[in-house]
C-alpha positions in Angstrom: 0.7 12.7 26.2 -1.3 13.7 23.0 0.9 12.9 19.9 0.1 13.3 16.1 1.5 12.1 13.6 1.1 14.4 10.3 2.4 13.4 6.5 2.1 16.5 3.6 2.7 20.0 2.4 0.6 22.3 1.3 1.8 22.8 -2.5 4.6 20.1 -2.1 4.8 17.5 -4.7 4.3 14.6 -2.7 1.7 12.0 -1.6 0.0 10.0 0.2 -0.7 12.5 3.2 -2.5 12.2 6.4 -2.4 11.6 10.0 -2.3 9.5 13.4 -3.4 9.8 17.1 -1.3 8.4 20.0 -2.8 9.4 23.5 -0.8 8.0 26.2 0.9 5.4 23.9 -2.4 4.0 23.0 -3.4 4.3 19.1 -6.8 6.4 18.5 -7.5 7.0 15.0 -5.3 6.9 11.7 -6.5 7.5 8.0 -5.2 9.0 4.6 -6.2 12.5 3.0 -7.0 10.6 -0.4 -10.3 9.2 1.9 -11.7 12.8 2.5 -10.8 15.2 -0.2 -11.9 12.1 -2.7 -8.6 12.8 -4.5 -6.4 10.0 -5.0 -2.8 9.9 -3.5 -3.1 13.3 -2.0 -0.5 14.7 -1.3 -1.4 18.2 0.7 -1.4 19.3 3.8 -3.4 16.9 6.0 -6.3 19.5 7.7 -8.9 17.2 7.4 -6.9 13.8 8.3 -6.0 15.8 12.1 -9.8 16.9 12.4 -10.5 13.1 11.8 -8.1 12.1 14.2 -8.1 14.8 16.8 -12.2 13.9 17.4 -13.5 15.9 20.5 -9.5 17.2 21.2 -8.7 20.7 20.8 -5.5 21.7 18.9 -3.9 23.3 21.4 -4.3 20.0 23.9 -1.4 18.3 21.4 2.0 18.3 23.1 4.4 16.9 20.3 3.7 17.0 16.7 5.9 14.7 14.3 6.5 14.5 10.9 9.1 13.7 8.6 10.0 16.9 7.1 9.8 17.3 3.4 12.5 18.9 0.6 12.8 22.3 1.3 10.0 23.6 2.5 10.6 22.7 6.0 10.4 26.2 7.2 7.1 27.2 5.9 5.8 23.7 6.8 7.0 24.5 10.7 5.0 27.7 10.7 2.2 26.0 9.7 2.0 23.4 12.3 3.4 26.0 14.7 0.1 27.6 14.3 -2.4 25.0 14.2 -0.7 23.4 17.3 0.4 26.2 19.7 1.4 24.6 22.2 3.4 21.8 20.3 7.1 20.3 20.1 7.9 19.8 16.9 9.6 16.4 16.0 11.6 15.7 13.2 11.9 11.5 12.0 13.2 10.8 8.9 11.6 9.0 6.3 12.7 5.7 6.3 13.0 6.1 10.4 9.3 6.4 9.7 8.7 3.4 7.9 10.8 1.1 10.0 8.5 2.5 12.8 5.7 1.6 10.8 6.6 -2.1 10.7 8.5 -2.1 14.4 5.5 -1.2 16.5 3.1 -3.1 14.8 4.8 -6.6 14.6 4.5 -9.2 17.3 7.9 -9.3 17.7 9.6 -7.8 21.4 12.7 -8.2 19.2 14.2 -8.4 15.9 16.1 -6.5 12.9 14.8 -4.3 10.3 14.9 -3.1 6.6 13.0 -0.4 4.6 13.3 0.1 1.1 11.4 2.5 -0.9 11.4 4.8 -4.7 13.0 7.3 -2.7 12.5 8.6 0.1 13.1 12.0 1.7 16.0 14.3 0.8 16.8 14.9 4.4 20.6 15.3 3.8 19.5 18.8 2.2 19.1 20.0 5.7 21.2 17.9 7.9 21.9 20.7 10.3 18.0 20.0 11.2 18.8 17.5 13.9 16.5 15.0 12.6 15.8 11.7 14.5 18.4 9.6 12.3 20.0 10.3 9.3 18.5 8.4 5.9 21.1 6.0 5.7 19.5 4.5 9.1 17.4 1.7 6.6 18.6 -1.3 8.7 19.0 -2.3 12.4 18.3 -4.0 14.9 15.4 -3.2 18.0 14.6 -4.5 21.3 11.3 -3.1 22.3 11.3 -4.1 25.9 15.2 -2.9 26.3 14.0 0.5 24.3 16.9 -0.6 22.2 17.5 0.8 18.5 20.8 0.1 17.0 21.3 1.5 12.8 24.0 0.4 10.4 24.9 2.2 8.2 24.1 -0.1 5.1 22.0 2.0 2.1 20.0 0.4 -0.2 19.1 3.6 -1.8 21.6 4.4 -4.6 23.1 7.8 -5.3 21.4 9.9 -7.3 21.6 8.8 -11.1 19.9 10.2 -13.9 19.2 8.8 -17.3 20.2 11.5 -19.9 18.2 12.4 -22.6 19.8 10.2 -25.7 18.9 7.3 -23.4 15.6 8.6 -21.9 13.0 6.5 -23.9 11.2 6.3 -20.5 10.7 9.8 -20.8 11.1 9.9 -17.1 14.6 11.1 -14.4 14.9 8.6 -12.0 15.6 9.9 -8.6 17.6 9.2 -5.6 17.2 5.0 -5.2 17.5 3.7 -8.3 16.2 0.1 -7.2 12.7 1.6 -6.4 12.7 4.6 -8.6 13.8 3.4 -12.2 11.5 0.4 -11.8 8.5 2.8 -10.9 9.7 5.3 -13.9 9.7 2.0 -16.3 6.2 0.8 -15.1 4.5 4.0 -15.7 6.3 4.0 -19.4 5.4 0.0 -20.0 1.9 0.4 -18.8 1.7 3.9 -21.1 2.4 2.2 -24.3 0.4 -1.0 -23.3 -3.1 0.7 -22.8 -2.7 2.8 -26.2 -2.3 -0.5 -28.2 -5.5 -1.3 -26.2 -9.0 -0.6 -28.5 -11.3 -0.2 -25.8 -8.9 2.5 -24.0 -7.3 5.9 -24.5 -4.4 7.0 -22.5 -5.1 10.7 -22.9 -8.5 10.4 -21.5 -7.6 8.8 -18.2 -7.7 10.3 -15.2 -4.5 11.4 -14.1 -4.4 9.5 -11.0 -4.8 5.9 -12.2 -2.3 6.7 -14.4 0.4 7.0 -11.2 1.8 4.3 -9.4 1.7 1.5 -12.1 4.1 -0.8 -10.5 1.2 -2.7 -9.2 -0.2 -3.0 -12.8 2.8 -4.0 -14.3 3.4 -7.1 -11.6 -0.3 -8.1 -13.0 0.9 -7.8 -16.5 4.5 -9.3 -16.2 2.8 -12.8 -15.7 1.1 -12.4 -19.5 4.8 -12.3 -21.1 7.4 -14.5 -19.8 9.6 -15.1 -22.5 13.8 -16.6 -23.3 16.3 -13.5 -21.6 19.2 -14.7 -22.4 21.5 -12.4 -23.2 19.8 -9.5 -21.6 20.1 -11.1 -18.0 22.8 -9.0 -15.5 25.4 -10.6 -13.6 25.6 -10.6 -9.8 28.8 -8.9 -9.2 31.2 -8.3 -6.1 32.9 -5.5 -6.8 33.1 -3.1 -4.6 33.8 -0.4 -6.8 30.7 -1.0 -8.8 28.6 -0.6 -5.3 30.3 2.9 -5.2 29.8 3.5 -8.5 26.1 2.2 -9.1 24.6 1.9 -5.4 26.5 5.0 -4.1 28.2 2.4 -1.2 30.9 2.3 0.4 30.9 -0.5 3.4 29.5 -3.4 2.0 31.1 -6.0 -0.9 27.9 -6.8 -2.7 26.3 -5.2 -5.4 23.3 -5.2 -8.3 23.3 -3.2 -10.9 19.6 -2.7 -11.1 20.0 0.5 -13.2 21.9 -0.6 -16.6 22.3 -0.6 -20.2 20.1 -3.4 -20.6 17.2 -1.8 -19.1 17.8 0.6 -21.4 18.6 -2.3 -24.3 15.2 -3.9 -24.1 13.1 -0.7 -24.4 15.3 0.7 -27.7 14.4 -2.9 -29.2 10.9 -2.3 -28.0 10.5 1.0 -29.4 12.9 0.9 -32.7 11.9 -2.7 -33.9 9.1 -3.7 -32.4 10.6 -6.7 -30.9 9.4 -7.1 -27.9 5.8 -6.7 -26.4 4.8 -4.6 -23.4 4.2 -7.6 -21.7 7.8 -9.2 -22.6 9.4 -6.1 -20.6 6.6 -5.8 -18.3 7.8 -9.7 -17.3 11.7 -8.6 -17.2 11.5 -5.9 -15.4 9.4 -8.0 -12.8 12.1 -11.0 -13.2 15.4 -8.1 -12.8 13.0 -6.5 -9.4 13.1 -10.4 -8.1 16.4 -11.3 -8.7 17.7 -7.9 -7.3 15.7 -7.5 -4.0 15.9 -11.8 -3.4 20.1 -11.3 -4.0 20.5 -8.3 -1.5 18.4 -9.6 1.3 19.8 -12.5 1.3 23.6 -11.5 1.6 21.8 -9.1 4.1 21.0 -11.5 6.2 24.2 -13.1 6.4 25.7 -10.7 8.8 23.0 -8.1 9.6 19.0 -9.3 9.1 18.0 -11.6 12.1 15.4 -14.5 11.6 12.5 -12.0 12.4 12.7 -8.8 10.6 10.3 -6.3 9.9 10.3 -4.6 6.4 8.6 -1.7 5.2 8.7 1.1 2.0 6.7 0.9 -1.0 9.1 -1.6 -2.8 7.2 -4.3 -0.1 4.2 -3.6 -2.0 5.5 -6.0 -4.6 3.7 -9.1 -3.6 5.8 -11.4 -5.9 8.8 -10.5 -4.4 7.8 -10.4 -0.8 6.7 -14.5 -1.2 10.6 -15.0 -2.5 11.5 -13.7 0.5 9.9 -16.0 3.2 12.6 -19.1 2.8 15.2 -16.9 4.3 14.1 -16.0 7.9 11.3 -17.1 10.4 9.0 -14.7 10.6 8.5 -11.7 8.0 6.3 -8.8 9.4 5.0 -6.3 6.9 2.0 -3.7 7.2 -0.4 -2.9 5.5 0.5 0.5 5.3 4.1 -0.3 4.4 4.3 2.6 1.4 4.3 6.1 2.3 0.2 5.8 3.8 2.1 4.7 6.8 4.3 7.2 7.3 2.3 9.7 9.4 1.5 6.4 11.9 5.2 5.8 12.2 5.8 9.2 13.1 3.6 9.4 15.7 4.9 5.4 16.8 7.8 6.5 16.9 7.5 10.0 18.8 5.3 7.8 21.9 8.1 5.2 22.0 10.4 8.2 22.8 8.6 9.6 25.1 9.4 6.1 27.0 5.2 5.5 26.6 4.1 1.4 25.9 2.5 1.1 22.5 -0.6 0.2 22.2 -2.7 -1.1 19.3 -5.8 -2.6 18.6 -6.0 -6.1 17.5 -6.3 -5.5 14.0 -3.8 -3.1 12.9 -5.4 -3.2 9.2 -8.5 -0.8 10.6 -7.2 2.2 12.1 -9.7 4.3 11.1 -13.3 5.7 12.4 -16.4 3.4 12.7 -20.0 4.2 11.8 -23.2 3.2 14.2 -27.2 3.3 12.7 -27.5 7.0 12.7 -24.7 8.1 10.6 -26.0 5.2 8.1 -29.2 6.3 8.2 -28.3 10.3 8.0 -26.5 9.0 4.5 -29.0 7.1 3.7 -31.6 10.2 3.6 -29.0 13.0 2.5 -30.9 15.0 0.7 -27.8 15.6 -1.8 -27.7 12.3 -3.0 -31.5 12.3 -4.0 -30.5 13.1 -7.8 -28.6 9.7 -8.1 -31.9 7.3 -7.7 -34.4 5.8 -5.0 -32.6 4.1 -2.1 -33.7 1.2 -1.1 -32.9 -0.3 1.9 -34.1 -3.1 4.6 -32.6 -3.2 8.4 -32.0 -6.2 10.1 -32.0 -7.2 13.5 -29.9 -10.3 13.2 -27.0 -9.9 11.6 -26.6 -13.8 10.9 -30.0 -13.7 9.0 -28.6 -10.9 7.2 -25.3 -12.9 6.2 -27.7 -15.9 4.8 -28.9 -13.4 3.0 -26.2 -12.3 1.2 -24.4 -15.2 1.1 -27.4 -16.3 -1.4 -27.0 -12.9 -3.4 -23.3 -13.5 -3.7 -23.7 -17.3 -4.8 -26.4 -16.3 -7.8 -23.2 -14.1 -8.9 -24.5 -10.6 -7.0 -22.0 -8.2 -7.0 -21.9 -7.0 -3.5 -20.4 -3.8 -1.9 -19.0 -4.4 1.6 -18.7 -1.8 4.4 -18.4 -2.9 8.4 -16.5 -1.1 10.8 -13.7 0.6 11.0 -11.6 1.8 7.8 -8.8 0.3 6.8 -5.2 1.8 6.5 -3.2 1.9 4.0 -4.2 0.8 0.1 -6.0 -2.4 -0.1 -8.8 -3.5 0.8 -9.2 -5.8 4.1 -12.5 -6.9 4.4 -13.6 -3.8 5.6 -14.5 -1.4 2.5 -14.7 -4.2 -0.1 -16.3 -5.2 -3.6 -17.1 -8.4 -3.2 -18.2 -11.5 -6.0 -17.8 -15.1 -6.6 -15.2 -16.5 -7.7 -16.2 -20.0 -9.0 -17.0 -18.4 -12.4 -14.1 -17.3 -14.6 -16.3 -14.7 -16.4 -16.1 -13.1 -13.3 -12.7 -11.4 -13.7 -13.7 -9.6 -17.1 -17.0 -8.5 -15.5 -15.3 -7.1 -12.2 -12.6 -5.4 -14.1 -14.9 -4.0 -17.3 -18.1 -3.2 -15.6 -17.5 -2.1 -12.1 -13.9 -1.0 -11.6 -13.5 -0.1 -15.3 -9.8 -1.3 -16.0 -7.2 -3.0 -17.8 -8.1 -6.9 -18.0 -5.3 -8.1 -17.1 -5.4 -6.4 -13.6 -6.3 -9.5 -11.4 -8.0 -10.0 -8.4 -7.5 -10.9 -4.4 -9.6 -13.4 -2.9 -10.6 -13.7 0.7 -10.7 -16.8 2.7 -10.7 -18.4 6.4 -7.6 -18.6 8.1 -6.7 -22.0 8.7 -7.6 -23.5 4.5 -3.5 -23.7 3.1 -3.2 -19.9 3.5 -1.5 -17.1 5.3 -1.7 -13.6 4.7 -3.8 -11.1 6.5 -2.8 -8.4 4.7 -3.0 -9.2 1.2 0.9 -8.8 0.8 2.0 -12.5 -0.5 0.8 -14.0 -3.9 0.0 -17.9 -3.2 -0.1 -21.0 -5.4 -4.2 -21.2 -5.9 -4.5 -25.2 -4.1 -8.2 -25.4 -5.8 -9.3 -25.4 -9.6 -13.0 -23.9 -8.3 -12.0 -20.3 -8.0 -10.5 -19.2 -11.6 -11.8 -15.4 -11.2 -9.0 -15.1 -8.8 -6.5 -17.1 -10.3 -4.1 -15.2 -11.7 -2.4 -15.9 -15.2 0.6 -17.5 -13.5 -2.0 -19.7 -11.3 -1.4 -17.8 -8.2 -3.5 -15.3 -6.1 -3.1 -12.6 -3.4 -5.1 -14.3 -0.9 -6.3 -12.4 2.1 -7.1 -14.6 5.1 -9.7 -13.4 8.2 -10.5 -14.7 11.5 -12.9 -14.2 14.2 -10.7 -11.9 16.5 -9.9 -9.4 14.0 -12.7 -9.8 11.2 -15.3 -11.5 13.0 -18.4 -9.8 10.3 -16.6 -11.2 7.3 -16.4 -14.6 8.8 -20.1 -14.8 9.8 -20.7 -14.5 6.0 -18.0 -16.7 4.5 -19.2 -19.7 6.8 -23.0 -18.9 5.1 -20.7 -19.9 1.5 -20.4 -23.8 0.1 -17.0 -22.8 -0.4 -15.8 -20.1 1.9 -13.9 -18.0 -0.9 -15.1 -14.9 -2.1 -13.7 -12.3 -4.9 -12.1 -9.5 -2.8 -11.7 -5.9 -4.3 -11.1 -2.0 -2.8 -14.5 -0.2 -2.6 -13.0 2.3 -5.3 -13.8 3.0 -9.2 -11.0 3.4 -11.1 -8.6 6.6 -10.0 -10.8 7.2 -6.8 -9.8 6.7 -3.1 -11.0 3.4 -1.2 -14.8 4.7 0.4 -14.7 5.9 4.0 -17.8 7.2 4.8 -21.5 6.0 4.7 -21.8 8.9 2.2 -18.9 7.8 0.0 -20.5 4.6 -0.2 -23.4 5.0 -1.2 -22.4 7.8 -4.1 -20.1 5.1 -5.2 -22.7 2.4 -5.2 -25.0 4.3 -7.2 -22.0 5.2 -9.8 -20.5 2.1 -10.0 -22.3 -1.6 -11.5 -23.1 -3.1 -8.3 -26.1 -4.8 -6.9 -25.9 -4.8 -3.3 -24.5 -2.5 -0.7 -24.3 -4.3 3.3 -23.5 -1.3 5.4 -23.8 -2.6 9.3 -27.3 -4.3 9.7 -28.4 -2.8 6.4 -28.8 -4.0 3.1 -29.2 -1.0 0.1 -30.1 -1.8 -3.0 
């Protein structure tokens, strides 16, 4: 059975598009739009992602296509596929069905509950009738893969739909349909806003719109810079049940938070009126609120309904502060690495195989779902004749890939900047070991110099590092921020001595361990292969345009070494 899974609509504000292969159950090929059209978040209609995916099959060999159906424009979105795929079912799965799908069939787990929790979601109640494969209340549940088992409650942790009217809009942004990921992604973009036009060496207006989007990330970065006395501005827990109707738009659970509230909206009229506070001073309270309020309901979630491994997924797992909160209260925690909306197109198509009663299959590293790249498409790039005007190429090949590693390992330990790009791409928005920037970390310069001269933003933004598994860490996908245990790494020790640490081993990164064991100290600086705005690289092309545009001294592409 050929199944693909597709995310976007041509014209439809949305993002992070794309698609994902199943044949027979087994996983082909995934990637993201944003890595082809060289556009960042894209949010139209996948066409290239399905030619990436669909490889040497045809169109009309695809049997069921699935998708989680967007606003509206459902219809014309049907005819579209309809004629692409001919010969295709057509399968709705509702947003958040997509994410918990995401996280299900990727986990390690034959059993277990889960959550999703996103900014919003999909407004599949505006066409109900549909028949979609659950409704969007179906965020938490439990699943037995072996039984082919899926039971939903019927808990939200979306909110109603609120709106913050315009005598109280400082934001200058409507929040949407789940207040507990929405208002806090409104409130970032508006923090981060007035932070980089008090900033000398930046102006707002002149950045591209893309990295202007998204800035929750950017404002967790920040928050550490202003932790500062709340008092009085804190929010009660509170257990009424008519406050969870009224706020959280629930009605079968005794627990509430009022994440959206007048003190939200307190803080940023002191901000704005008298100057009281600092961006970072909100940035650091709407961090602390986004901690107490996730921490607080999973854990009266897991009371009666979250087992003591659960998979989560949605964007608001991005939030790498939170998640490590999170790990006291249950055994094992699985989240991907596509846990935002880049993984819903793969949990689409999970979810379509494991109806169609077919065993899911992955590879071992469910980070690289993308294509690889042998010697002759590194060499075609390598000689394109379009990328002549950007500079000579230089470039040795090498035989043994270990001499090669004690090669750069040297590079990297005289404080080289060194692009990384080995096999296949990752998914979703971080970087993995795959399509990297790498430095060392041991000098604290290092931070400024990464974030001014090569990715060209805010220097507050800090920086993952990547070590061995097995040295006090655990976190293969760069989603939990860790106490630093050393003093010798500072460029990756973040303001409140922590750092997203990514950790590798020889099964699923075996090139990236070859060259941390060629280190003193096996720890290197670990960014996206990106400039500021632009997709992560995916091509042998796209890596050597953005080697040339970007500060860097060294590209390693397989057995090659550019410079």
């Amino acid at each position: 059975m050929n199944i693909i899974g597709i995310h976007g609509i041509d014209g439809c504000d949305i993002h992070d598009s794309g698609a994902t292969l199943f044949v027979d159950g087994k996983h082909i090929r995934s990637i993201g739009e944003e890595r082809l059209t060289r556009r960042k978040y894209e949010g139209d209609f996948p066409f290239g992602s399905i030619d990436y995916c669909l490889g040497d099959i045809k169109k009309e060999d695809i049997d069921i296509v699935a998708f989680d159906p967007q606003r509206n424009l459902i219809e014309e979105n049907n005819n579209l596929i309809r004629s692409l795929f001919p010969n295709a079912k057509l399968w709705f799965v509702s947003h958040h069905l997509c994410h918990a799908a995401s996280s299900i069939f990727t986990s390690p787990f034959n059993s277990g509950s889960f959550l999703t929790i996103d900014g919003c979601g999909s407004a599949i109640w505006d066409f109900a009738d549909r028949k979609a494969d659950c409704s969007e209340r179906n965020s938490i549940g439990y699943f037995d893969k072996n039984k082919r088992i899926f039971n939903f409650h019927k808990i939200n942790i979306s909110a109603k739909r609120f709106t913050v009217g315009a005598d109280n809009q400082p934001c200058g942004t409507n929040c949407g349909t789940n207040i507990f990921g929405d208002f806090y992604g409104a409130l970032s973009n508006w923090i981060y806003e007035q932070k980089v036009r008090m900033m000398d060496n930046m102006d707002y207006d002149k950045l591209p719109e893309k990295s202007k989007m998204n800035a929750e990330g950017k404002i967790m970065g920040l928050s550490s810079y202003g932790k500062f006395d709340i008092k009085g501005l804190d929010t009660p827990y509170l257990k009424s049940t008519e406050y969870s109707k009224e706020f959280l738009g629930c009605d079968n659970y005794e627990f509430g938070y009022p994440i959206v509230n007048f003190y939200y909206l307190n803080l940023i009229t002191r901000y704005l009126e008298y100057n009281e506070y600092t961006p970072e001073q909100c940035a650091y309270y709407l961090q602390k609120h986004y901690e107490d309020a996730l921490t607080y309901w999973v854990k009266e979630l897991r009371k009666d309904y979250l087992t003591e491994d659960v998979c989560f997924a949605g964007g608001c797992f991005l939030n790498i502060n939170a998640n490590t909160l999170l790990k006291p209260f249950f055994k094992n925690i699985h989240i991907p690495p596509f846990t935002d909306d880049s993984g819903i197109h793969f949990g689409a198509a999970a979810w379509a195989s494991y109806r169609c009663k077919e065993v899911i299959q992955m590879p071992h590293n469910i980070a690289l779902l993308g294509k690889s790249y042998n010697d002759k498409d590194i060499e075609e790039a390598i000689g394109f004749k379009d990328l002549r005007n950007i500079g000579e190429i230089k470039y040795n090949k090498y035989k043994d890939f270990d001499e090669l590693c004690e090669i750069v390992a040297k590079h990297l330990e005289d404080n080289k900047i060194v692009a990384w790009f080995q096999g296949r791409s990752e998914a979703g928005p971080r970087a993995l070991g795959s399509r990297s920037i790498l430095m060392n970390p041991s000098k604290k310069e290092n931070k400024d110099i990464m974030n001014s001269r090569v990715k060209h933003r805010e220097y507050w933004r800090p920086f993952a590092g990547i070590t061995l598994e097995g040295r006090g860490y655990d976190s293969p996908y760069m989603l939990y921020s860790e106490q630093v245990l050393s003093d010798d790494v500072p460029a990756i020790t973040h303001e409140d001595n922590t750092c997203r640490m990514q950790t590798v081993n020889d099964e699923l990164n075996p090139r990236i361990c070859d060259l941390l064991r060629k280190l003193k100290n096996p720890v290197l600086l670990n960014t996206s292969f990106n400039d500021n705005g632009e997709p992560i690289v995916e091509s042998p092309n796209d890596a050597i345009m953005a080697f040339k545009n970007m500060d860097i001294d060294y590209l390693v592409m397989g057995n090659y070494l550019i410079s």
